[in-house]
C-alpha positions in Angstrom: 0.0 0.0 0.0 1.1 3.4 -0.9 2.2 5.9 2.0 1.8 9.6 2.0 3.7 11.7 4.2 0.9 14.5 5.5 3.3 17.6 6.0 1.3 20.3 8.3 2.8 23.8 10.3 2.6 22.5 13.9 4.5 24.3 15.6 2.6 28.0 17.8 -0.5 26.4 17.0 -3.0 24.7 19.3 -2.5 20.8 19.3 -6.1 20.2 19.5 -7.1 22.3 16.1 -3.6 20.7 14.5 -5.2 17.1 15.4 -8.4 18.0 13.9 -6.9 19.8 10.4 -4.7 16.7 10.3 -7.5 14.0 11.0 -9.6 15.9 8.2 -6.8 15.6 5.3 -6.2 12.5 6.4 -9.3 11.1 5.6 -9.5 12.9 2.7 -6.3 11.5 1.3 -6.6 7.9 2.3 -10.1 7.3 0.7 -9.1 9.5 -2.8 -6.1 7.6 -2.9 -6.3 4.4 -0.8 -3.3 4.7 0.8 -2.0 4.9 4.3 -1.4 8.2 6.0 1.6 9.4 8.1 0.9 11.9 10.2 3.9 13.5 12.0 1.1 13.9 15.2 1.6 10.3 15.7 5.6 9.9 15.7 5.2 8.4 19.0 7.3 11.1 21.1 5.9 13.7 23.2 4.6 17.3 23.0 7.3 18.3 25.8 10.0 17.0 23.4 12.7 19.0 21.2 11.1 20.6 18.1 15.0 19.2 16.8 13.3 15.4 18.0 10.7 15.8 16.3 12.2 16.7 12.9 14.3 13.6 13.0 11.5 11.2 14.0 9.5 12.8 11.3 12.5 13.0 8.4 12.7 8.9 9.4 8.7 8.3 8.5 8.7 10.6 5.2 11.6 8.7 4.0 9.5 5.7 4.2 6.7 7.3 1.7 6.0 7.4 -1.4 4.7 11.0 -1.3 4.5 13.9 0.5 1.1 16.1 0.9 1.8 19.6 1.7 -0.7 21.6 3.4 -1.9 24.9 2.8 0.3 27.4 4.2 3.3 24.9 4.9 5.9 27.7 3.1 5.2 29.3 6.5 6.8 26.7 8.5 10.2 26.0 9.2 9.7 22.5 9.5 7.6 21.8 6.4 9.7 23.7 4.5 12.8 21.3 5.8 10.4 18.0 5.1 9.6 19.8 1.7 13.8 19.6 0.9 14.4 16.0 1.6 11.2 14.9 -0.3 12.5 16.7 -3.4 16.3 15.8 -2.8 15.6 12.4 -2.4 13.0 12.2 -4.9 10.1 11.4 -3.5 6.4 12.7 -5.6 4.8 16.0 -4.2 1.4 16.7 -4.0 0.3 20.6 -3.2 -3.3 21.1 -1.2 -4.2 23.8 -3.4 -3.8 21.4 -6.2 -5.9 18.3 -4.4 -8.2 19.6 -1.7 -11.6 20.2 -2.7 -13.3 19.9 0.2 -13.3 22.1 3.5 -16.2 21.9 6.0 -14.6 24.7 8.3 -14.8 27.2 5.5 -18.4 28.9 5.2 -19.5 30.3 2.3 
């Protein structure tokens, strides 16, 4: 089964509204493309830990994918922007939201 690699700003945001933006593409994702989702929420170490951690652990999982999904405003983010490098250096496919979401329940219109 293919994996995608969900890449997200985490990082001065509340966890709670991260889980939930992440739980929503993820969804999204898995059933469009019936694949398995990483989510960088669930690398198994804690909120208290290093931000420096967390990149490692998370570097580790999207090198085990076959794509990374970046999320709307990830050119913001330190981090995504990092994960963003290492998918295109070591070639691995990148997928843009604004390209592949079409579906946003928060937004009213």
């Amino acid at each position: 089964m293919k994996k995608i690699y969900l890449s997200f700003p985490i990082s001065h945001f509340d966890i709670e509204e991260r889980r939930e933006f992440a739980a929503k593409r993820a969804k999204y994702l898995s059933e469009v493309f019936d694949c398995e989702v990483v989510n960088p929420l669930e690398n198994g170490l804690g909120q208290d830990v290093h931000w420096r951690e967390h990149m490692k652990r998370d570097v580790q999982f999207l090198l085990e994918c076959d794509t990374i999904f970046m999320c709307k405003d990830w050119e913001y983010s330190k981090g995504c922007r990092f994960e963003h490098e290492v998918a295109v250096t070591c070639g691995i496919n990148v997928m843009y939201e604004n390209n592949y979401w079409v579906f946003e329940p928060e937004r009213k219109l």
